[in-house]
N, C-alpha and C positions, 0 to 999 in steps of 0.2 A: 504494500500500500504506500504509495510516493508522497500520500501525504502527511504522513509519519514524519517521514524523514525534509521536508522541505526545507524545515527553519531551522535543521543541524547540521553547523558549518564544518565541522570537523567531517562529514560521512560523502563521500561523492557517487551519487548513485550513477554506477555504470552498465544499466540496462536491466530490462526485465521479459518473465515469461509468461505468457497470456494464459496458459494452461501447461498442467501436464506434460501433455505429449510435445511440447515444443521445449520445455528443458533439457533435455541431453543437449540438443541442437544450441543449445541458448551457452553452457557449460564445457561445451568441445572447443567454441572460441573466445569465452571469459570466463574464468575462474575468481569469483569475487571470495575477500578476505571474510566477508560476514554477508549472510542471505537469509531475507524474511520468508518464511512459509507458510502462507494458509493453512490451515487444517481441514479446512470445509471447502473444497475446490470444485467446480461444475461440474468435470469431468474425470473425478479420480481423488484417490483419498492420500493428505499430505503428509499423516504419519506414515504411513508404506515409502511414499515420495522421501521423506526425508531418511529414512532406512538407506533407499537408494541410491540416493545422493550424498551419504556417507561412506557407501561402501564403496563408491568409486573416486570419490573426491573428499578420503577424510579430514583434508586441510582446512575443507570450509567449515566456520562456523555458521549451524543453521540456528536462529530464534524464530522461533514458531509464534504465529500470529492466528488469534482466536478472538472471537465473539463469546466465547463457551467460557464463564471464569466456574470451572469445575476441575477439582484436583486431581480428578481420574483421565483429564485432555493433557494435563500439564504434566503429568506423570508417564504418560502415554511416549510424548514427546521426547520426554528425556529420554525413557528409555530405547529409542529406536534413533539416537543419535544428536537431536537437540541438544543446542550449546544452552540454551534458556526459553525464554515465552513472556510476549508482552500482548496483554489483553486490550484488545482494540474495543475501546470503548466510543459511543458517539462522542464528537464533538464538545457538545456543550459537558462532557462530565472527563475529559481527558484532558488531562492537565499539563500538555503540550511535553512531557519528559518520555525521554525509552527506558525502559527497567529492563536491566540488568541483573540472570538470575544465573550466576554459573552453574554449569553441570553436578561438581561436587557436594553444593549447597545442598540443603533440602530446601522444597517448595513449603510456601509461609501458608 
């Protein structure tokens, strides 16, 4: 979600993938340091995705992005390679920061 990251001058977003099946394609010619992933995707499920994408690219850090603040999503996540999870909440109640949950951590 790009507009996450709009107003964080430190992060330089260097492209994204529209779904699924266009990640490998998206991954064979940019390897980003840290990558957001849905959990709830149109067409295909993003804990599996980020399994995937750890097993071929475990250099990236993935933070999982959800709608779902439930500890069994969050926990899901880590365990299939998630680096953290930052709950994308609307607008008016997100208080413009990315949280920051390492892998090691427990979830709060």
């Amino acid at each position: 979600n790009r507009s996450l990251l709009m107003n964080e001058k430190e992060i330089e977003l260097i492209g994204s993938a529209s779904n699924p099946s266009s990640c490998p394609g998206f991954l064979k010619i940019q390897q980003p340091d840290v990558m957001l992933l849905d959990i709830s995707l149109p067409d295909g499920n993003g804990i599996v995705l980020c399994r995937e994408i750890k097993e071929q690219y475990p250099a990236i850090q993935i933070l999982g992005l959800s709608t779902f603040n439930n500890a069994s999503y969050v926990q899901n996540m880590l365990d299939n390679g998630a680096s953290g999870y930052i709950l994308n909440m609307p607008p008016r109640k997100n208080y413009g920061k990315l949280s920051w949950m390492p892998q090691r951590e427990k979830p709060i």
